[in-house]
MMTF fields as JSON, N, C-alpha, C and O atoms, coordinates in Angstrom:
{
  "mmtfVersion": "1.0.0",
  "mmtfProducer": "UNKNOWN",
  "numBonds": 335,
  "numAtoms": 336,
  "numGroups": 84,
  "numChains": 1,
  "numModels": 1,
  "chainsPerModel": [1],
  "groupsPerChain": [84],
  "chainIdList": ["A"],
  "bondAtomList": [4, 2, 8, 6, 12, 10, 16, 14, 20, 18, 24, 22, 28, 26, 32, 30, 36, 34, 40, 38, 44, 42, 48, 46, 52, 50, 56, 54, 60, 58, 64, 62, 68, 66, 72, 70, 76, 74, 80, 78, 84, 82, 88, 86, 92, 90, 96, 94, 100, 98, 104, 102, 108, 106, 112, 110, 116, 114, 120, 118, 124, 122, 128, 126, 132, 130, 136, 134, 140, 138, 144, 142, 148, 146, 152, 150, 156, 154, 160, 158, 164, 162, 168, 166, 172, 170, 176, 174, 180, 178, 184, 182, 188, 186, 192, 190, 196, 194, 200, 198, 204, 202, 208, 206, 212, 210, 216, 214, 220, 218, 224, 222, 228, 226, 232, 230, 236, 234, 240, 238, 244, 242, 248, 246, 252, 250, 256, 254, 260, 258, 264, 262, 268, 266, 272, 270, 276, 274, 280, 278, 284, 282, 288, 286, 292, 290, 296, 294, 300, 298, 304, 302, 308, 306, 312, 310, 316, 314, 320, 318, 324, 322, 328, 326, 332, 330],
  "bondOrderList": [1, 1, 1, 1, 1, 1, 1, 1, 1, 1, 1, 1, 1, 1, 1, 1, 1, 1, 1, 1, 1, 1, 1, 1, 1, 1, 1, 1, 1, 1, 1, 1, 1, 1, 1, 1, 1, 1, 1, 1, 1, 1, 1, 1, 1, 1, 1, 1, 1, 1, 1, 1, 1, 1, 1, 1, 1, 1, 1, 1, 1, 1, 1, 1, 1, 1, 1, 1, 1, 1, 1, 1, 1, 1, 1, 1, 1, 1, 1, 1, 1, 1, 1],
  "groupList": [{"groupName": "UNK", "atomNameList": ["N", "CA", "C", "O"], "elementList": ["N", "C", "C", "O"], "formalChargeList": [0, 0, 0, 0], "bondAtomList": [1, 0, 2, 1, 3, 2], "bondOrderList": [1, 1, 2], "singleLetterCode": "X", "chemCompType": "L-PEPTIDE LINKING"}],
  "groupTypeList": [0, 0, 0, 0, 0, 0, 0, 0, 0, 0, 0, 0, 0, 0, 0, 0, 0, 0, 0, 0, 0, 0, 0, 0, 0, 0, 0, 0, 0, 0, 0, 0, 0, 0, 0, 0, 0, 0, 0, 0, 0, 0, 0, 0, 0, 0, 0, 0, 0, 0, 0, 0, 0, 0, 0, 0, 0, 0, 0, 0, 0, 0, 0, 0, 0, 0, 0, 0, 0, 0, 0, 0, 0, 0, 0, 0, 0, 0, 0, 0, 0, 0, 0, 0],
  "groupIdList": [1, 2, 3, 4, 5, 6, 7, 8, 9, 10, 11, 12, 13, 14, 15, 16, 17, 18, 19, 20, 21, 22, 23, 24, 25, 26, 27, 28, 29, 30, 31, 32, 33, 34, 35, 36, 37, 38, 39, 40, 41, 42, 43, 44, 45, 46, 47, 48, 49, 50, 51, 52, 53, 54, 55, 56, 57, 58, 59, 60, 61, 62, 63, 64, 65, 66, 67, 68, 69, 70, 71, 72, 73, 74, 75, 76, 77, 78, 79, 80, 81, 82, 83, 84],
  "secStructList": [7, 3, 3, 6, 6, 6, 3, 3, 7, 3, 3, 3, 3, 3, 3, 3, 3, 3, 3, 6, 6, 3, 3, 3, 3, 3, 3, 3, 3, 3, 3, 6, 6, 6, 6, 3, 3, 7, 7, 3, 3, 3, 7, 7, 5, 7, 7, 7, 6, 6, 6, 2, 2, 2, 2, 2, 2, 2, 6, 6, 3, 3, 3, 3, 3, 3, 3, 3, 7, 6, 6, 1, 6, 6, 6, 7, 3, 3, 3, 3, 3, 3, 3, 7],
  "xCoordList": [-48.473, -47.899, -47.779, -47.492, -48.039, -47.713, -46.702, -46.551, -45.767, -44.104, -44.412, -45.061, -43.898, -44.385, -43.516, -43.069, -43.546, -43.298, -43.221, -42.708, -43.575, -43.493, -45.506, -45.959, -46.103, -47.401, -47.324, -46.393, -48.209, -48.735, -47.523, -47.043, -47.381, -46.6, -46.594, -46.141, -47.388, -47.793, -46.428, -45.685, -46.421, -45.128, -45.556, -46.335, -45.012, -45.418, -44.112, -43.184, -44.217, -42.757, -43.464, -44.668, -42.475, -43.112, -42.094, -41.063, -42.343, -41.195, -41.06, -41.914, -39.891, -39.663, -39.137, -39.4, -38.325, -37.848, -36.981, -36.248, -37.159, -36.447, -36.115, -36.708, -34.613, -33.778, -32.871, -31.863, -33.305, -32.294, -31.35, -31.285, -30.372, -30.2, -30.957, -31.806, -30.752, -31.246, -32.393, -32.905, -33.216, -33.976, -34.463, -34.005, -35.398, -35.009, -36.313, -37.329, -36.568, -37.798, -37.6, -36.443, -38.591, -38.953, -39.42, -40.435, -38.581, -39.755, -40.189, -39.7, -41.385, -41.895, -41.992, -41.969, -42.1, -42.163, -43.249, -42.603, -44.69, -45.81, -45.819, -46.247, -45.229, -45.785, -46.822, -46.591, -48.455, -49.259, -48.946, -49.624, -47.978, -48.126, -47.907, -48.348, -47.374, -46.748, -46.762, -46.24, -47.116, -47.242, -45.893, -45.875, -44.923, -43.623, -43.701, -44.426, -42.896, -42.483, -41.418, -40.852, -40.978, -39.23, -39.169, -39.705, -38.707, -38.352, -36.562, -35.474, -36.729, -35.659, -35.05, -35.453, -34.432, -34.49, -33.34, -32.482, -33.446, -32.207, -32.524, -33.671, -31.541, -31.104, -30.897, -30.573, -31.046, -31.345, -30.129, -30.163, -29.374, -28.424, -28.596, -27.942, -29.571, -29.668, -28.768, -29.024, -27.787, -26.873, -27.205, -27.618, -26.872, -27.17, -26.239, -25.162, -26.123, -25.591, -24.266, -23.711, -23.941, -21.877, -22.185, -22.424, -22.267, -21.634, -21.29, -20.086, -22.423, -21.84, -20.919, -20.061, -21.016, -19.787, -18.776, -18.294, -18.081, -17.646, -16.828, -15.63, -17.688, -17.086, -16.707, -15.794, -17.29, -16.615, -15.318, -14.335, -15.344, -14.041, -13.156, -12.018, -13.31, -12.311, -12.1, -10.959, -12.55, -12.409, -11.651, -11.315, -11.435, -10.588, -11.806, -11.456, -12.956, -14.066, -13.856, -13.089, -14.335, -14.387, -16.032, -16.721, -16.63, -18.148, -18.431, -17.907, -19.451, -19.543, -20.275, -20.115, -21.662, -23.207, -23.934, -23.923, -24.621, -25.835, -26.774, -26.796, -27.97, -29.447, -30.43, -30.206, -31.743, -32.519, -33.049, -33.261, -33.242, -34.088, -35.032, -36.065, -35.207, -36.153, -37.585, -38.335, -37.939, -39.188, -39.41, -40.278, -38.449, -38.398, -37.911, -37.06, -38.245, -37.706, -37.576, -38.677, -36.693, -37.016, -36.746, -36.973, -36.392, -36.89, -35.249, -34.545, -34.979, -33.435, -32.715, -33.129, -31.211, -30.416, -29.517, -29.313, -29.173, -28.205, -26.942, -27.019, -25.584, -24.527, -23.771, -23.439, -23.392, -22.813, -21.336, -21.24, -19.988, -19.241, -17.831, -18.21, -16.704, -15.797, -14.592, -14.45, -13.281, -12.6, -11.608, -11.333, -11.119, -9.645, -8.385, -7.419],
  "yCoordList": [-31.669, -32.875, -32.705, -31.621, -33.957, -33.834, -34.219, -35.433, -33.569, -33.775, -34.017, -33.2, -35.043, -35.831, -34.2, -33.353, -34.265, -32.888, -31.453, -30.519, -31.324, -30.177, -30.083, -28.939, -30.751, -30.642, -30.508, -31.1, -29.746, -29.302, -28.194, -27.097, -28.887, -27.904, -28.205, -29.033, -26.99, -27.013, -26.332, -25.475, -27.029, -26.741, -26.703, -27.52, -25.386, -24.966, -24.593, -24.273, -24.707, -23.987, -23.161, -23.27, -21.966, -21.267, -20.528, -20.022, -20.459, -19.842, -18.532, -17.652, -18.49, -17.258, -16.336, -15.149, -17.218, -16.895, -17.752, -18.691, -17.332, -18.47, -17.607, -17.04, -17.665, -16.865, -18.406, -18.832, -18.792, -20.519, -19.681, -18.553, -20.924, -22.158, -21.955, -22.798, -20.912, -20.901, -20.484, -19.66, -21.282, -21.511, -21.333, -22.152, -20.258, -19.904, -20.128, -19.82, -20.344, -20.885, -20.75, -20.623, -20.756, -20.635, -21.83, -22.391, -22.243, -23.428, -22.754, -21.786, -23.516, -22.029, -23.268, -24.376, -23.134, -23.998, -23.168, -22.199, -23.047, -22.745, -23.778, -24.88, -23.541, -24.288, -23.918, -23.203, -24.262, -24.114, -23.762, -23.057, -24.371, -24.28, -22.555, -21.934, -22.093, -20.342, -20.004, -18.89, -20.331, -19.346, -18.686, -17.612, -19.396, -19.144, -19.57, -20.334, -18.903, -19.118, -18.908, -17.827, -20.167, -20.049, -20.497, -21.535, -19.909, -19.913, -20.333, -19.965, -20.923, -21.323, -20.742, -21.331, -19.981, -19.39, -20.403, -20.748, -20.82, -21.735, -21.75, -21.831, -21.672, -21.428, -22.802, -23.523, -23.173, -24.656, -24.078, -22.858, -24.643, -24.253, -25.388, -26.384, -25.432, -26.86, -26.88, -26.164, -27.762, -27.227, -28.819, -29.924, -28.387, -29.22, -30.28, -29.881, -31.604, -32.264, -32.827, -33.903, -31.859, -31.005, -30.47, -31.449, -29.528, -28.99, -30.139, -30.369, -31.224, -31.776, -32.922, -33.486, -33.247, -34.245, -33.556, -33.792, -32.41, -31.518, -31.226, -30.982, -31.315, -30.759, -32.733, -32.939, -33.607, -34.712, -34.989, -35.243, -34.932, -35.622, -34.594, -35.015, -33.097, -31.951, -32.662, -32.381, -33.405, -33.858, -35.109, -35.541, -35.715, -37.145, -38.381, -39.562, -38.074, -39.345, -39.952, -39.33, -40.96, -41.639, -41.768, -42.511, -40.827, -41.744, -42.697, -43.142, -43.832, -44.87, -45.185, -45.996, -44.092, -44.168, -42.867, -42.145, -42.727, -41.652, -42.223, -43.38, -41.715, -42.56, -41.68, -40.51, -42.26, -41.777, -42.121, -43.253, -40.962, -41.467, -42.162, -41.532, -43.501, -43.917, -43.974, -44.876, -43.047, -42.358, -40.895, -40.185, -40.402, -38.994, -39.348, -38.581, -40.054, -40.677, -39.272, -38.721, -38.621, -37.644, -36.149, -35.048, -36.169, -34.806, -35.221, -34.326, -36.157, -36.156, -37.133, -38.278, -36.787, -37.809, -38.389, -37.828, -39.571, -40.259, -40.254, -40.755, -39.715, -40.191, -40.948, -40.753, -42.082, -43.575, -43.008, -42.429, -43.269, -42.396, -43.089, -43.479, -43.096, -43.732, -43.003, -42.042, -43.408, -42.541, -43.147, -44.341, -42.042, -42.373, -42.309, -42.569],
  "zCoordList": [95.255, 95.802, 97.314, 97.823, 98.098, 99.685, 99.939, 99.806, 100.321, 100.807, 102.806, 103.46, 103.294, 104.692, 105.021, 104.247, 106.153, 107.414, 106.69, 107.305, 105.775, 104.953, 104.441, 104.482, 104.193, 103.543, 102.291, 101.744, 101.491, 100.321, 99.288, 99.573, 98.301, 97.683, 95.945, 95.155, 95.94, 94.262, 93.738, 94.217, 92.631, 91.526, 90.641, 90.152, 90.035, 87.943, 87.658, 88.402, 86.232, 85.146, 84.487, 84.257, 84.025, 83.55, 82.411, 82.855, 81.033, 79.939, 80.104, 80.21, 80.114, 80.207, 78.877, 78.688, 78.017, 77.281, 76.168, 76.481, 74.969, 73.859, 72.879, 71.962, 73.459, 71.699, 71.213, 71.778, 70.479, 70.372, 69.879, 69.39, 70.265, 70.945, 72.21, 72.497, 73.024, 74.545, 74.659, 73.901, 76.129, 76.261, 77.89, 78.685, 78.402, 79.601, 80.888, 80.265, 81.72, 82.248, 83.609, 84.011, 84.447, 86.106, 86.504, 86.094, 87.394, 88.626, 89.698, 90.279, 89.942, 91.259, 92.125, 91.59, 93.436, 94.336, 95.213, 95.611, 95.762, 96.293, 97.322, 96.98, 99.106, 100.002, 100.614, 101.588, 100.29, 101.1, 102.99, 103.737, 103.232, 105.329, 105.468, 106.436, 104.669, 105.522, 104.101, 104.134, 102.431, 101.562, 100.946, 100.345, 101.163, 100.858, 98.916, 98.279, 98.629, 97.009, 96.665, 96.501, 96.497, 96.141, 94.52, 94.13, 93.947, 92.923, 92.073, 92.517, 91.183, 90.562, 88.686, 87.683, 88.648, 86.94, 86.633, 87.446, 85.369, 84.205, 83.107, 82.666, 82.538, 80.648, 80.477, 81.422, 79.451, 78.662, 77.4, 77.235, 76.764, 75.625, 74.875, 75.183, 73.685, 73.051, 71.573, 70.605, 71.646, 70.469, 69.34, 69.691, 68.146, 67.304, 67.126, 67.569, 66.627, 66.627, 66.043, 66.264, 65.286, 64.714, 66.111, 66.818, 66.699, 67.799, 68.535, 68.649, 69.273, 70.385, 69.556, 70.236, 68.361, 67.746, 68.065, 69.173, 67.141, 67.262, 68.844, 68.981, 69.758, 71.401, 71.906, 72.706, 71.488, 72.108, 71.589, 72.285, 70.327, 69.755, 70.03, 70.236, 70.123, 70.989, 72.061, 72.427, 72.748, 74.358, 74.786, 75.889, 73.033, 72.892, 72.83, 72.815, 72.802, 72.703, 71.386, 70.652, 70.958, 69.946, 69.73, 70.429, 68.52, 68.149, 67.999, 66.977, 68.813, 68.201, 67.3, 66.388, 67.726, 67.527, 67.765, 68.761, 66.522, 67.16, 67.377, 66.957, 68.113, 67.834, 68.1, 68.412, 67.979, 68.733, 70.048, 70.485, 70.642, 72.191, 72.212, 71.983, 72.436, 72.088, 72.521, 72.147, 73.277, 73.806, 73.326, 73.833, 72.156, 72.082, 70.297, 69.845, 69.698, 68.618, 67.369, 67.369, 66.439, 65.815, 67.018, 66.516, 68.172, 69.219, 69.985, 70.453, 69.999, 70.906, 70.733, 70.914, 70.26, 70.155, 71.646, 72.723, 71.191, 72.428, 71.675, 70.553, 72.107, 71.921, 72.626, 73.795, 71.746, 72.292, 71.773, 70.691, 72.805, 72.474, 73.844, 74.949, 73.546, 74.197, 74.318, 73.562, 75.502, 75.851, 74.624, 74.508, 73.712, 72.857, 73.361, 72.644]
}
């Protein structure tokens, strides 16, 4: 991608690691002008859906709704969810 006063800067991810729930990966940031590589590491914690019920209504939410994402239909839920 060309970023204006910066130039050229290729970006990849890269896995690093998966013990689930967690889930662990690299962003690399490659600026072509001087060859610099900055890098970014983060853990992903994907918990099932009793856990995050489970941690809202601990928090005083009220469920309204589960669903699906609807571009991710079956792969990720939305919780619709209100202050009690």
């Amino acid at each position: 991608m060309h970023i204006q006063e910066v130039g050229e800067v290729e970006t990849w991810t890269d896995l690093t690691e998966v013990a689930l729930p967690l889930v662990s990966f690299q962003a690399n940031f490659l600026f072509h002008a001087d060859g610099a590589l900055l890098t970014s590491n983060s853990t992903l914690r994907f918990r099932d859906r009793a856990e995050v019920l489970a941690s809202l209504t601990a928090s005083g939410f009220v469920i309204d709704a589960v669903r699906d994402a609807p571009d991710r239909t079956g792969l990720e839920m939305v919780f619709v969810a209100t202050a009690g």
